[in-house]
Each structure stands twice: as structure tokens, then as C-alpha cells.
C-alpha positions as CSV (number, residue, x, y, z in Angstrom):
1,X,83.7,19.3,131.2
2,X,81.4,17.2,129.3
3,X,78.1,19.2,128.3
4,X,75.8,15.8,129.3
5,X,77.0,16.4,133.3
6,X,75.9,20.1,133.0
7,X,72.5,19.0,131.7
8,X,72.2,16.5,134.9
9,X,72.8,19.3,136.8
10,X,70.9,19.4,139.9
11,X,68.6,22.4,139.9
12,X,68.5,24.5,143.6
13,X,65.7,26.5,144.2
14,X,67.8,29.5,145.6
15,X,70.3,29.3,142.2
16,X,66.9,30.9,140.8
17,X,65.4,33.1,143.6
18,X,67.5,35.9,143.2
19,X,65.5,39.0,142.2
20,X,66.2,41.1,139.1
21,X,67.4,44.2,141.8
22,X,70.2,41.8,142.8
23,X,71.6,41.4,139.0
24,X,69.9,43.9,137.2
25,X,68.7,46.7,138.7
26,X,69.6,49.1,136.0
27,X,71.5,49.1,132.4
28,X,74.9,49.7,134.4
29,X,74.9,46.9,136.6
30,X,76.4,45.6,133.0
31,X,79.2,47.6,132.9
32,X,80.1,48.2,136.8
33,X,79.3,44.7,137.9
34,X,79.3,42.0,135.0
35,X,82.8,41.3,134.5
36,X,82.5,38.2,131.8
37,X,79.0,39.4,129.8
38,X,78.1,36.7,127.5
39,X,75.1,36.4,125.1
40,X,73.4,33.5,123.5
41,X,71.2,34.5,120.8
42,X,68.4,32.4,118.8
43,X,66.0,32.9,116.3
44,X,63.9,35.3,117.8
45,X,66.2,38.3,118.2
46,X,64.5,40.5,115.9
47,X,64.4,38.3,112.9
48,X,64.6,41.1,110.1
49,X,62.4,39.5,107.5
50,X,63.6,36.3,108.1
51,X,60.9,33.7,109.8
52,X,61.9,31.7,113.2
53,X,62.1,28.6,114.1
54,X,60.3,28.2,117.3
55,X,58.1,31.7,117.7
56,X,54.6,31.8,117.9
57,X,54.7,31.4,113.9
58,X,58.0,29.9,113.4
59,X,58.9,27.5,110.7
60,X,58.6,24.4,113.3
61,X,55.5,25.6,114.8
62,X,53.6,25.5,111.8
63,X,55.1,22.7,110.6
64,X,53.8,20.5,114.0
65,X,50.2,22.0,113.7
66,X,50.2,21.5,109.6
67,X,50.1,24.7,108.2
68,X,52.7,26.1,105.4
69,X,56.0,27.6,106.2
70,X,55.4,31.3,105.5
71,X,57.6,33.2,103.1
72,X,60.3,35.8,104.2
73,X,59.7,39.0,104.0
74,X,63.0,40.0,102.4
75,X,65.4,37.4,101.0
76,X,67.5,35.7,103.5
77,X,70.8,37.7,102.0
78,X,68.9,41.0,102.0
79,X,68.0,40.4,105.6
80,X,69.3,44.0,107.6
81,X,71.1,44.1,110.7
82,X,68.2,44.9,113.8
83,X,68.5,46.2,117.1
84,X,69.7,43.5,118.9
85,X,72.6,43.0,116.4
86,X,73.7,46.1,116.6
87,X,73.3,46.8,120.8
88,X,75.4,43.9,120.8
89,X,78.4,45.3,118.4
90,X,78.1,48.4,120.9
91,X,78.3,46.2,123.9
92,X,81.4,44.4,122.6
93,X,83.1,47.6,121.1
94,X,82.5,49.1,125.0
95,X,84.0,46.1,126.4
96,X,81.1,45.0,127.9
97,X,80.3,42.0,126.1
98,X,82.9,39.5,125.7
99,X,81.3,37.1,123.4
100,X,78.3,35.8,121.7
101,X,77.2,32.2,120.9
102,X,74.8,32.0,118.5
103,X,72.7,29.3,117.1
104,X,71.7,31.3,113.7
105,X,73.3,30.7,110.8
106,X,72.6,34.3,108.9
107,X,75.7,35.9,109.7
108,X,74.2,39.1,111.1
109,X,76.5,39.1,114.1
110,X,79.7,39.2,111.9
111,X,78.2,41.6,109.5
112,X,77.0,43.6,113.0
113,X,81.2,44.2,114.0
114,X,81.3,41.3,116.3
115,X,84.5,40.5,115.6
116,X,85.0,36.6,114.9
117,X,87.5,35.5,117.5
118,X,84.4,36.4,120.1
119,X,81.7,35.0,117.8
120,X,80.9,31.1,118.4
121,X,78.5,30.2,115.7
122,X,77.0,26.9,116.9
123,X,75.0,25.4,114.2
124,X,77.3,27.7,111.4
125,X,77.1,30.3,108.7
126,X,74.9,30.1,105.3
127,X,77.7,32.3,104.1
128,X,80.9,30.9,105.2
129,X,82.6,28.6,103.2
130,X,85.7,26.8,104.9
131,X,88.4,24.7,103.5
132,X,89.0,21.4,105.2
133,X,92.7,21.5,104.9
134,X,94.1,24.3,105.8
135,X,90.9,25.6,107.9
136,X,91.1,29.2,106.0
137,X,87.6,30.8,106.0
138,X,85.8,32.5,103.0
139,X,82.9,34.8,104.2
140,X,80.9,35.3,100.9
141,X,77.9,38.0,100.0
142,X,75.6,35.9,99.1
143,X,73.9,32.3,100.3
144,X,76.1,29.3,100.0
145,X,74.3,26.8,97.8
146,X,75.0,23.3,99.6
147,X,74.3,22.5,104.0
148,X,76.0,19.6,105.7
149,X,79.4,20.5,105.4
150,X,79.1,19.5,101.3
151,X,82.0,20.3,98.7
152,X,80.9,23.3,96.9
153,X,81.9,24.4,93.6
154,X,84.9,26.7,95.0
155,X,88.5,25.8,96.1
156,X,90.7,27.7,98.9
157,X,93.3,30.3,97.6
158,X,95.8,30.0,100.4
159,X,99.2,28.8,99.3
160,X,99.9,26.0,98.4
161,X,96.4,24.6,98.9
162,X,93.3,24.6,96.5
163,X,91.4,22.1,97.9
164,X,87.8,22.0,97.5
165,X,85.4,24.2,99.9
166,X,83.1,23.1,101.9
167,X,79.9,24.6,103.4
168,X,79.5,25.5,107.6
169,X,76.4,24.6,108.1
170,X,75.5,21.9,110.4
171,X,72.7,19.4,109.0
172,X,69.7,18.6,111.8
173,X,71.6,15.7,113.4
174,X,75.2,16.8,112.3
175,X,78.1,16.9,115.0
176,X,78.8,20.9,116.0
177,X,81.8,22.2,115.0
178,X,84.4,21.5,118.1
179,X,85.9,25.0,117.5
180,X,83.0,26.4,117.8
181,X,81.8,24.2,121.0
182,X,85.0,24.9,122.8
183,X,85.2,28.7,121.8
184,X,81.0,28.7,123.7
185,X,82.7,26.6,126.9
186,X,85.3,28.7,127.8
187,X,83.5,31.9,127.5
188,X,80.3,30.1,129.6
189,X,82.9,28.7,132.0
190,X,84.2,31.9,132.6
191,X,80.7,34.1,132.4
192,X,79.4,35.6,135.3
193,X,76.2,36.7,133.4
194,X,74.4,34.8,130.6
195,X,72.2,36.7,128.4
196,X,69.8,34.3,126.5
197,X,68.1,36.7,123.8
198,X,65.3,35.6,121.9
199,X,65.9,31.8,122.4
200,X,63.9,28.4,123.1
201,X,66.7,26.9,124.4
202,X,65.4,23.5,123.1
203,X,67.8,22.8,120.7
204,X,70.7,20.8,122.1
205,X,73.6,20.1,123.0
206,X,73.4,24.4,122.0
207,X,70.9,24.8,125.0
208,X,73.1,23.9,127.4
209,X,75.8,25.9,127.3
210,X,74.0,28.4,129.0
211,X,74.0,26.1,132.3
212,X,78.5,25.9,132.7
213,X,77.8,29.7,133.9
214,X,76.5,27.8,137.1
215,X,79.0,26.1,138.0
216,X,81.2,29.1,138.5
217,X,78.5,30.8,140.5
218,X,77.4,33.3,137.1
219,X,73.8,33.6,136.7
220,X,71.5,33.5,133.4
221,X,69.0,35.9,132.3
222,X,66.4,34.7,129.6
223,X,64.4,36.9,127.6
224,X,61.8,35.8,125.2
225,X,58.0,36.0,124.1
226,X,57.8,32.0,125.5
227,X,58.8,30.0,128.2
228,X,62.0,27.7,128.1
229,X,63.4,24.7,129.9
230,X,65.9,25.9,131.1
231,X,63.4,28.7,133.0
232,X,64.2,27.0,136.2
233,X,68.0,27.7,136.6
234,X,67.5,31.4,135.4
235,X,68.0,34.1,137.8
236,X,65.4,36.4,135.8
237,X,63.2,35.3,133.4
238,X,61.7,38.7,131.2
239,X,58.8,37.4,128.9
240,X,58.9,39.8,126.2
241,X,60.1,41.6,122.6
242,X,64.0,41.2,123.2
243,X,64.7,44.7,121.0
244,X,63.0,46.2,123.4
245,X,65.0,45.3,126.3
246,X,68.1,45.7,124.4
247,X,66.9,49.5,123.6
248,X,66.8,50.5,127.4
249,X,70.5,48.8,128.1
250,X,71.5,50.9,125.3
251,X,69.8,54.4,126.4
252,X,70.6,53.6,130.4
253,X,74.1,53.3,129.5
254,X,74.6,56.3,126.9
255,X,75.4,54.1,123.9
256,X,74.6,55.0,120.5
257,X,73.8,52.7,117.8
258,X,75.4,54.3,114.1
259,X,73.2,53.3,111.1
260,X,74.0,50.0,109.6
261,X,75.2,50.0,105.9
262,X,75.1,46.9,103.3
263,X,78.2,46.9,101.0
264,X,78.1,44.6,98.2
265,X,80.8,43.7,95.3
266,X,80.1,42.4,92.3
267,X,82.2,41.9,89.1
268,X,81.8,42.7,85.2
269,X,84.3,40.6,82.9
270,X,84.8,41.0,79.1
271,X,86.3,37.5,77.6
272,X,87.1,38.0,73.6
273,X,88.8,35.8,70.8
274,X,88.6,36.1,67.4
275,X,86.4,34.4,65.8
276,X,87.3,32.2,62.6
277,X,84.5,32.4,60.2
278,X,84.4,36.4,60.7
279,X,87.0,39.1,59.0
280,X,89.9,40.6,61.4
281,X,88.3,43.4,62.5
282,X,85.4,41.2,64.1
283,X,85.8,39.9,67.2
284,X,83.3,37.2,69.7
285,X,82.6,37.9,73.5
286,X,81.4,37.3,76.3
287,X,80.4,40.2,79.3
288,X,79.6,38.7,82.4
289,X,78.2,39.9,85.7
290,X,78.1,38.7,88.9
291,X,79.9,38.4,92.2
292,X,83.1,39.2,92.5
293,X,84.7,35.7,93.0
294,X,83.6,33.7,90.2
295,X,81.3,32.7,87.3
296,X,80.1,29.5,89.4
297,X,78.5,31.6,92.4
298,X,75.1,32.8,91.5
299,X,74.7,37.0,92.2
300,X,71.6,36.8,94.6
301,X,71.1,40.6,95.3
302,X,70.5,41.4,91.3
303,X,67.3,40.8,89.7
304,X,68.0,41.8,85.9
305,X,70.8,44.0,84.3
306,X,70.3,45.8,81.2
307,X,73.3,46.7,78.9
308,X,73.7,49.9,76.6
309,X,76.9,51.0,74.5
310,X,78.1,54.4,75.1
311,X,79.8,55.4,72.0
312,X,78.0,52.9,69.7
313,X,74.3,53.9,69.0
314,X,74.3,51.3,66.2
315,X,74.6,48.5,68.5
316,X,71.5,46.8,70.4
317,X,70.6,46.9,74.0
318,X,70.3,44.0,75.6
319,X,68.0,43.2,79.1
320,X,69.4,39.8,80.9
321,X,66.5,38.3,83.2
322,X,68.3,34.5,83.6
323,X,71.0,34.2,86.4
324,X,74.1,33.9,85.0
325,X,74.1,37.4,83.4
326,X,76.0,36.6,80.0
327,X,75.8,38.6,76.8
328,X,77.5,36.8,73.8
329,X,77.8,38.6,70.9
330,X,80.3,39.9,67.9
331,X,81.7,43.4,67.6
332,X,83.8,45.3,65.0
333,X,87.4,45.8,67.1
334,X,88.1,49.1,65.4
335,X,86.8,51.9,68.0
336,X,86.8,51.8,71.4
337,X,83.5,51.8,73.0
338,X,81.8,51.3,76.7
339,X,79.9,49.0,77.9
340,X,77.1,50.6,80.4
341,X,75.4,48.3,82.8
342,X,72.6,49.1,85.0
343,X,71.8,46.8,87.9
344,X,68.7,46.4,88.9
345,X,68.6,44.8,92.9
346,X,66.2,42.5,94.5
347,X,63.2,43.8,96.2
348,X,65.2,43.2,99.8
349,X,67.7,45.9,98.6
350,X,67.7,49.8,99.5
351,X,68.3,50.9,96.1
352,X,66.2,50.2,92.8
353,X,69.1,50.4,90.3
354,X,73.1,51.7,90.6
355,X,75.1,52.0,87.1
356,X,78.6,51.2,86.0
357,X,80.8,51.7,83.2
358,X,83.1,49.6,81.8
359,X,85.6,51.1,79.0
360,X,87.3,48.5,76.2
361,X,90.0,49.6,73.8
362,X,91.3,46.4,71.6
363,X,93.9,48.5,70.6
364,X,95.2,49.8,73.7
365,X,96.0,48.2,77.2
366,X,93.6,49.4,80.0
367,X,95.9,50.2,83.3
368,X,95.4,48.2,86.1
369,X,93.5,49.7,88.9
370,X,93.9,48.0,92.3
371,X,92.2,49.6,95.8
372,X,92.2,48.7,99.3
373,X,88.5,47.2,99.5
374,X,88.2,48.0,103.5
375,X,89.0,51.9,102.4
376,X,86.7,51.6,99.9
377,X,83.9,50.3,101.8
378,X,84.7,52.5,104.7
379,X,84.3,55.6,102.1
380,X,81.1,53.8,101.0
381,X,79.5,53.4,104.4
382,X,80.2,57.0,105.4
383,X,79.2,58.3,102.4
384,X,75.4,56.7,103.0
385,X,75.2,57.6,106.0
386,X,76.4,61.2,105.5
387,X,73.7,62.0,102.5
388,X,71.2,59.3,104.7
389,X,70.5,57.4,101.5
390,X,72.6,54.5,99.8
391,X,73.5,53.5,96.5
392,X,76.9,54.5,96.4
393,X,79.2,52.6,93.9
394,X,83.5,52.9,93.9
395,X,85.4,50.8,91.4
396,X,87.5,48.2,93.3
397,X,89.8,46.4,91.1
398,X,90.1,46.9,87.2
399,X,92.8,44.7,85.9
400,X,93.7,42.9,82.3
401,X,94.5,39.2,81.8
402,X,95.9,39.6,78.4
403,X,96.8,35.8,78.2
404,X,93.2,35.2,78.5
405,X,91.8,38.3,76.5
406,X,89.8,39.5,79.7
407,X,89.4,42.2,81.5
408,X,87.7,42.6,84.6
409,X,86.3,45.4,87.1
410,X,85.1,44.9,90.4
411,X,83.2,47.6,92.3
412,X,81.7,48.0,95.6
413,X,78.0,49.3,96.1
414,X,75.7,50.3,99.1
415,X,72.8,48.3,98.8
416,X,71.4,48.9,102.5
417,X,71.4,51.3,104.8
418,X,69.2,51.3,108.2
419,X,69.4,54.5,111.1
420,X,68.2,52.8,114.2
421,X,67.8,56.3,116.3
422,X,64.4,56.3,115.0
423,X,63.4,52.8,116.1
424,X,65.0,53.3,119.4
425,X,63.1,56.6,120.2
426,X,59.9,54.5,120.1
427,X,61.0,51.7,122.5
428,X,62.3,54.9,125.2
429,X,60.1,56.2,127.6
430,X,61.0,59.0,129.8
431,X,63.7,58.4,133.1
432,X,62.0,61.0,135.6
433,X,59.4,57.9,136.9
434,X,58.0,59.7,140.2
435,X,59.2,57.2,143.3
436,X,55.3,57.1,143.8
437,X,54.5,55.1,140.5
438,X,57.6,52.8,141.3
439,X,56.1,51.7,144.5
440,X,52.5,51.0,142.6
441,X,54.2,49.5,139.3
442,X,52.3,52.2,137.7
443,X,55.1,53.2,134.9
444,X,54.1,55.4,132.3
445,X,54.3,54.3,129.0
446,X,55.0,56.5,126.1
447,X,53.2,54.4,123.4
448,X,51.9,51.3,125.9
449,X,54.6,49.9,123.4
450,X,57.9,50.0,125.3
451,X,59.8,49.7,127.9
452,X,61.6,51.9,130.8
453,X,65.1,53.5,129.9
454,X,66.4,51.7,132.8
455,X,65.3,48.6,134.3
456,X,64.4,48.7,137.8
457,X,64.4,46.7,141.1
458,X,61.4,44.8,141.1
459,X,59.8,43.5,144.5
460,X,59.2,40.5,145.0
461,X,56.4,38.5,143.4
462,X,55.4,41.8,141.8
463,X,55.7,41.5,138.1
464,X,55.8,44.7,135.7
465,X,53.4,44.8,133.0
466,X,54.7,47.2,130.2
467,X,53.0,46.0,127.2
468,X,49.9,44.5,126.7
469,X,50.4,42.7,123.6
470,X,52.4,39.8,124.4
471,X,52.1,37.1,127.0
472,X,48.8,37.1,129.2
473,X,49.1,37.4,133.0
474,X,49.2,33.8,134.8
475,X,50.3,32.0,137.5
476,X,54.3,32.4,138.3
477,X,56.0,29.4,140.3
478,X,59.0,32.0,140.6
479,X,58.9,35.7,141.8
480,X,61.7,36.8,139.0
481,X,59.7,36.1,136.4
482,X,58.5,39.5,134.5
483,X,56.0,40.3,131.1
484,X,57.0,43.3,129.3
């Protein structure tokens, strides 16, 4: 069904009169009554560092009124996993949710647990790379340098392949992806609730996927800090922080959100040859670091590395500020030595340095190492959030391409690490409401900053007011619209 009838879709003014007791009375009405749960997520779901588009102080705001685009907090491949993300990843793993379509392009819901067959990313992934030819995907650490759906430097490893990569991100008037599109239609087709988190819904033809719930008599819920368009054909309209909101489905329906941990590879080769003009003993190299899938793709997460030689006290240390991180240099092949190289991370990171050591012998073969990198990062993740902390680093991979004289190593680190029990304990406010308070929408607040464990019936043209620092009371043309 094409997307343009949906958006002439004749708008009924009891499709939106429904009140929030009818669809939403508490966080369970999720799990007893939604059978097909779908979310559609924007910008404004918590945007961890990262500025929106369309907020209050979003990167198009400002640019219509004039005024610079304001820097991110964090870089965008430091951004961390909020809230929202992570409710989500609960939602799904409980079988709640069934899919999300999203119009961001950071890959938090992927790195969240959504898994990818119930993950429509609209306008694509700054970290996905995608061959053309055989359609394998390539879901990389850090930021993929081209947008448009450009050739990047990169080719696919499937058999019998090795065509070039391309980007997945969709240029401002680029086509969507149609796997994408029809992956969004048939879970909208089939939803019986639409959850619009932190979303415009100006953007189309993305916007109006949320209106094909309609047609099968499924109802959409918005919540954001503005108004929409598409406020007219929602059944409950919440104006407020969407983490928030997401916090009392969580706690109404005895979820628990586990901390989210960043893993990170990256890789340090050793290339050697002899070099002509020196003796035999004396040997040129090059040590390289970097991520773990090739010289060409810049390591975003590290700001500097500094090298020292375990075993060689005569030799100098080196500091490398300039991305690549090479070290050329000559060294007597006599004794074995080790390389050790300290990484220093980006400000966005959890950790301020991690170390690594990497072992060469000219006279001796190294044994290959090879480990399974889910165990590994598995081991990683509970190991961060067992001691609470990260910067935990396993070796990977440590093999030797004797044809080429290199050797290579390839280890994991835990660069991140967020515990989200905290956050939620401030968004919670006590169950036991006395039925009194109900009837005078006098809730009690625990920090005027949150909202109700469990969200409950509202009357009609009453609205709840459980914050007062976002939208200002005014007129409503519909009685389920609600400030929080």
C-alpha cells in the first residue's frame, strides 16, 4: 500500500478521542493487551551527547534562526547507549516489542541488543558499510567516512565477491532503502500500538509510517517535548522527556535494565624487511595501530599512543599524535624484545589509557592465537560490570603472515561502561498514590523531576502536570493530550 494514500488519509475525530485509560492505563497494558508493540524513534530519544535535529536546540533549529550548530558533547562514536535504548532492548528481549523503526543513523539500537531482523533503520547507519552485490553487511566501530551510499575505501570478504563497499546512509533527498521501507510496512501494518519516542514526525516519507497502524484499527501514541503533525491521528499525545516515560514502563512492569558496556577492537601489526644499505642483523619496520580491519580506516576512539621496549632500554620511546599511528624505524634482529603500547582514548571514552604488549622474536615463529570474539567480549562485558569499572583488554587474534613478514594481534577493550539503576531511581516516584490525590491530580513528586511508576487513567480534559520544566500549560483542542 502506497505510503502517499496513507498520508491522504482522512482524519476522524473519534480515531483520536480515545483516552490514555482506554490504551494505557498502566505499564502492563503493554504486555497483557498490545499484541504487535512497535516503536518509531527520532532524534530526541535521549540523545547521549549527540545534538538533534528538530529539539528546542537542534541542529535545524538553529540553523533556521541563524545561529551555529553547537558541538557534541562526546564524539558521535563515543556516544553511550541511554534509557530509551536500553528499555527498548528489554522490551524486545520480553517479547513485548516487536520492532523498531528508526530514523537515526548512530547505531545505538543495534549496539542496545535490538537484534537486526526487527530493526528498520530508515535513513541508515554511519557505521554500516554494505556491499552492493552480494548485500552482506559490515557493522564497523567507528564512523564511516563517506554518506550517500558512496564507495568507500573497503571491499566485501564474502566468497567470491570483493566488490567495493558502500556507505548506508541516505543523502537529504536520497531514495530510502526498500528493505528498510518494507521491513517499517509490515510491522506498521500489523501494529496495534505505535510508539513514536522522541520524534517530529516531519521528515517524510519516515513520518508516515506511523499512520498504516490505522488502517488496521492500531492506535499511535506520541511522546515528545513539541507538538507534531501527525498530533491529530494520535490516540495520546504525552508532551514530555521520553526517558522519563520509558523509566515508569520499565519499573510498572518489573524490568531491569543491566549496565551497558562499550567493547572496542583494535589491531597492532609489525611489517619488517631487510633493509639493503644496513648489515644482516639490521632490519626496517613498520608498527601500526589501529582498528582491527585495516590500515585505511582511521581509529576514532584513540587520541595518541606512546611506545616503549620492554627488554631494550637502549632504544627510544616514541609518542604518535597523527592518525595513522605508524612507527618506522631500524632495529638489530638479534634479541627478542616487546613492543609496549599504551593507548590513550578520546575524551568520550570511560577509560584514560589501557596497555598492550606485543612480543617479536625474528628468530622464532610466534604461535598463532585465534579466540571466539563474542566469548571474548561476553568475558569483557561481565567483567566491567562485575568490578563496576571498564578497561578491560583480552587479546583476540595473534597470528603471523610469514610471506609478508607481519605479525599481527588484535585485542578487545572496554571502553564504556554505563549502570542505568541510578538514573532510573531518579525518574521513580513512589506506587502507594492515595486514591484521594488521583481524583485531584495532586501526585507527589519525588524530585518535581519525574514521573509516576505507573501511568494512570486520566479523565477527561484533565491533563497531569508532573514537571514544571518543559512545555507551559495552554489551550488543548483534544482531551488526550498530557505535559509531564
Amino acid at each position: 500500500m502506497s505510503l502517499g494514500y496513507v498520508k491522504e488519509f482522512s482524519y476522524r475525530e473519534e480515531a483520536g478521542s480515545d483516552r490514555m485509560s482506554e490504551i494505557f492505563d498502566s505499564a502492563q497494558v503493554l504486555e497483557e493487551k498490545s499484541k504487535h508493540l512497535v516503536a518509531f524513534t527520532g532524534a530526541g530519544i535521549s540523545t547521549c551527547g549527540i545534538p538533534d535535529f528538530r529539539g528546542l536546540d537542534g541542529v535545524r533549529s538553529l540553523q533556521s534562526k541563524g545561529e551555529a550548530v553547537p558541538e557534541a558533547a562526546q564524539p558521535f562514536h563515543c556516544a553511550m547507549l541511554g534509557i530509551t535504548h536500553m528499555a527498548l532492548a528489554e522490551l524486545e528481549k520480553a517479547g513485548i516489542l516487536k520492532c523498531v523503526i528508526s530514523q537515526n543513523i548512530d547505531s545505538l539500537h543495534l549496539r542496545s541488543g535490538i537484534p537486526r531482523e526487527k530493526l528498520a533503520e530508515l535513513h541508515g547507519n554511519s557505521f554500516r558499510e554494505k556491499c552492493s552485490s552480494c548485500e552482506e553487511e559490515y557493522l564497523r566501530d567507528f564512523e564511516i567516512e563517506t554518506i550517500g551510499m558512496k564507495l568507500t575505501p573497503r571491499r566485501c570478504t564474502a566468497a567470491n565477491c570483493n566488490e567495493r563497499l558502500r556507505d548506508s546512509v541516505v543523502d537529504w533527498m536520497g531514495a530510502l532503502s526498500p528493505k528498510e521501507m518494507q521491513l517499517a510496512e509490515k510491522h506498521c501494518l500489523k501494529a496495534d500500538v505505535v510508539l513514536c519516542l522522541g520524534t517530529s514526525l516531519r521528515t517524510t516519507p519516515a513520518a508516515n509510517f506511523p499512520l498504516l497502524c490505522l488502517l488496521g484499527g492500531g492506535k499511535i501514541v506520541i511522546i515528545n517535548l513539541q507538538p507534531t503533525p501527525k498530533d491529530k491521528g494520535a490516540s495520546l499525545i504525552i508532551h514530555g522527556n521520553v526517558d522519563k516515560v520509558m523509566s515508569g514502563i520499565i519499573h510498572g512492569l518489573d524490568l531491569r535494565i543491566p549496565p551497558s558496556v562499550q567493547v572496542d577492537l583494535f589491531e597492532i601489526s609489525f611489517i619488517h624487511y631487510p633493509k639493503l644499505s644496513y648489515s644482516g642483523n639490521v632490519v626496517q619496520y613498520t608498527l601500526r595501530i589501529g582498528n582491527a580491519i585495516g590500515l585505511e580506516a582511521k581509529f576514532s576512539l584513540i587520541k595518541s599512543v606512546e611506545v616503549t621496549f620492554l627488554d631494550r632500554l637502549n632504544l627510544k620511546n616514541a609518542i604518535l599524535n597523527k592518525k595513522p599511528f605508524l612507527l618506522k624505524r631500524k632495529i638489530s634482529k638479534e634479541e627478542p624484545f616487546t613492543f609496549v603500547v599504551k593507548l590513550n582514548f578520546c575524551d568520550g571514552c570511560g577509560i584514560h589509557s589501557t596497555t598492550a604488549e606485543f612480543p617479536v622474536n625474528f628468530q622464532k615463529q610466534i604461535e598463532n592465537v585465534s579466540c571466539d570474539k563474542d566469548a571474548v567480549v561476553r568475558e569483557l562485558t561481565n567483567a566491567a560490570i562485575e568490578s563496576g569499572c571498564c578497561g578491560q583488554t583480552s587479546l583476540v587474534k595473534r597470528e603471523s603472515l610469514r610471506t609478508k613478514r607481519k605479525e599481527i594481534a588484535v585485542f578487545a577493550v572496554a571502553t564504556n561502561i554505563v549502570c542505568y539503576e541510578s538514573l532510573l531511581d531518579n525518574y521513580i516516584i513512589p506506587e502507594n498514590i492515595p486514591e484521594e490525590n488521583r481524583d485531584n491530580n495532586n501526585i507527589p513528586e519525588k524530585n518535581n523531576d519525574n514521573i509516576a511508576s505507573k501511568l494512570m487513567p486520566l479523565k477527561k480534559r484533565k491533563r497531569h502536570s508532573l514537571s514544571s520544566e518543559l512545555v507551559p500549560p495552554k489551550k488543548r483542542k483534544h482531551d488526550y493530550e498530557y505535559d509531564l
